[in-house]
C-alpha positions in Angstrom: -21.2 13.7 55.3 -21.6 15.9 52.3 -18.7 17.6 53.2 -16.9 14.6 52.7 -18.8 13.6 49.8 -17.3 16.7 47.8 -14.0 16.5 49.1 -14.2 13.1 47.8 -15.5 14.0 44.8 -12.9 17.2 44.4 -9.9 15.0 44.8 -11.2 12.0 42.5 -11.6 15.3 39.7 -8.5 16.4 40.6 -6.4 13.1 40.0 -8.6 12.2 37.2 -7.7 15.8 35.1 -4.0 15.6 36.2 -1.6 14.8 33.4 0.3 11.6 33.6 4.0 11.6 34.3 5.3 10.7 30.6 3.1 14.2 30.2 5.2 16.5 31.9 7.3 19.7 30.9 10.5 17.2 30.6 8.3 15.2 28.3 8.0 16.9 24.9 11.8 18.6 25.5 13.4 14.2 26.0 11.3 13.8 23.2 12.4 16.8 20.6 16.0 15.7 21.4 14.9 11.8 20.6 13.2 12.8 17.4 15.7 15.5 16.4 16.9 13.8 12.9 13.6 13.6 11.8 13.1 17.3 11.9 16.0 18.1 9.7 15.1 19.1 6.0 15.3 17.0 3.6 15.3 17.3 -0.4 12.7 15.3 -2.3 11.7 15.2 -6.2 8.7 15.9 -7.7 9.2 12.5 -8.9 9.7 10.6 -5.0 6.8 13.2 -3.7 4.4 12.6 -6.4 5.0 8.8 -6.5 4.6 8.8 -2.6 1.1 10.6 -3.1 0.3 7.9 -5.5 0.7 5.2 -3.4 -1.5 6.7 -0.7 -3.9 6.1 -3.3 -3.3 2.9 -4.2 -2.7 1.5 -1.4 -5.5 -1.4 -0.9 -6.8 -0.7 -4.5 -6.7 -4.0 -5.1 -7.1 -6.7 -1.8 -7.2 -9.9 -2.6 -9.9 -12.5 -2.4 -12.7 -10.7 -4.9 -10.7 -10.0 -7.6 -7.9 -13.0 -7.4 -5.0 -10.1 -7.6 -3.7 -7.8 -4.3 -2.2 -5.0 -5.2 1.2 -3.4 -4.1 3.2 -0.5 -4.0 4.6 1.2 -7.1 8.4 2.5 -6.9 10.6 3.4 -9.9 13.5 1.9 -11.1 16.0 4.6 -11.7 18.2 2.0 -14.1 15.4 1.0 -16.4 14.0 4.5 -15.7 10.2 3.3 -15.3 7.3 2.2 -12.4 8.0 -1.1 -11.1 5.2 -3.2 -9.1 3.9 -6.3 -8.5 0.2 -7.8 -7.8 0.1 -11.4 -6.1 -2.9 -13.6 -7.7 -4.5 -16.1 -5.4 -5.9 -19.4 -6.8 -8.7 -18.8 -5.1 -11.0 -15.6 -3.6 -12.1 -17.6 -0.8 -11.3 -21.7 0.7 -14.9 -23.0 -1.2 -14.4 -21.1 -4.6 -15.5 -23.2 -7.2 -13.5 -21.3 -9.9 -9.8 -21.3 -9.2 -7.9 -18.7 -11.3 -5.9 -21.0 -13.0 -9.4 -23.2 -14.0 -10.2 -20.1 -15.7 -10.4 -19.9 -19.3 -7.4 -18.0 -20.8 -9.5 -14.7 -21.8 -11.1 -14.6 -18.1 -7.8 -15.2 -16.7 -5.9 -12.3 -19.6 -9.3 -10.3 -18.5 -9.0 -10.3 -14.7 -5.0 -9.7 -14.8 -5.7 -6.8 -17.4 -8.3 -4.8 -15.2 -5.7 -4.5 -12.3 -3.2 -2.9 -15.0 -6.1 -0.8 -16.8 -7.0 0.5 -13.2 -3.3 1.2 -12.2 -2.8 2.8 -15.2 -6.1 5.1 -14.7 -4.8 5.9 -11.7 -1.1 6.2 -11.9 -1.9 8.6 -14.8 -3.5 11.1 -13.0 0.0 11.6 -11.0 2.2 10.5 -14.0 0.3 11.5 -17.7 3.2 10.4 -19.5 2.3 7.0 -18.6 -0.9 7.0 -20.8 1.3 7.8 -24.1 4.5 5.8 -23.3 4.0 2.4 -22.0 7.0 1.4 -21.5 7.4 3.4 -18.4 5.5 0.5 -16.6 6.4 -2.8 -16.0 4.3 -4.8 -14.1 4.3 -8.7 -12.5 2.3 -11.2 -11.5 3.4 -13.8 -8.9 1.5 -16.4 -7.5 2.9 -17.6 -3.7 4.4 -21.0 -3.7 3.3 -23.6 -1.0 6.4 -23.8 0.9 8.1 -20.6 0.4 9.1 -18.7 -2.6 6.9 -16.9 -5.5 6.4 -17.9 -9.6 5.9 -15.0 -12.2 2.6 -15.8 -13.6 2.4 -13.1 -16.1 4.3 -9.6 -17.0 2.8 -6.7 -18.1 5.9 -4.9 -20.2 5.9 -2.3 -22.9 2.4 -2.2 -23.0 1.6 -5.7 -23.3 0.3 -8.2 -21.0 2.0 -11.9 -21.2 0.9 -15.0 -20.0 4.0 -17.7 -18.5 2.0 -20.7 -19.4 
């Protein structure tokens, strides 16, 4: 019975340890000839690799529902030559809030929308320092998700200002 026992216990080892089919020695050759495109050089600025290190970064900075503003990536408009992104505000940071953004007074509302820019800024700069000295390489908006379907630009930050649409 023991003899058994191990045998059983050899062979259930021995299946257990042995690599699955998609493992095989085909396996990683299929896939190399699958994936071959993605292996081929490719040029990239210090501008694209620097901005795509940033946004790594960034990326959840700002998430919704404490703040009232979710932030998203930054890219760069080659035509205006300057960083381009967007935050969405929520009316509310959670379904019982009893202080919807737009109930806010002005200053709290200016206040809350200028602390996402002062921390992109902060941020961005440590990639990008020429953004601290020239702001008019960021342009930033501020849409607020319309029930239904479409967005509404509730402020701009451009040229170093930040402007309320009311």
């Amino acid at each position: 019975m023991s003899k058994i026992r191990f045998l059983v216990i050899v062979f259930a080892a021995a299946v257990i340890n042995a690599p699955p089919p998609a493992l095989t020695q085909e396996s990683p050759t299929i896939n190399a000839a699958v994936l071959k495109r993605y292996f081929e050089p490719k040029s990239v600025s210090q501008l694209e690799w620097e901005l795509m290190a940033f946004n790594v970064t960034w990326q959840g900075a700002f998430v919704g529902s404490s703040d009232y503003i979710t932030s998203y990536p930054v890219t760069f408009d080659p035509k205006a030559m300057r960083f381009v992104t967007s935050f969405r505000v929520s009316e509310k940071r959670d379904s019982s809030d009893p202080e919807p953004f737009f109930r806010l007074p002005r200053p709290r509302r200016e206040a809350v929308l200028q602390s996402g820019i002062d921390y992109l800024k902060k941020l961005i700069g440590q990639y990008f320092p020429e953004l601290i000295a020239n702001p008019n390489l960021l342009y930033v908006e501020f849409r607020l998700r319309i029930p239904g379907g479409g967005s509404s630009t509730v402020a701009r930050y451009e040229k170093g200002t930040l402007i309320l649409s009311e």
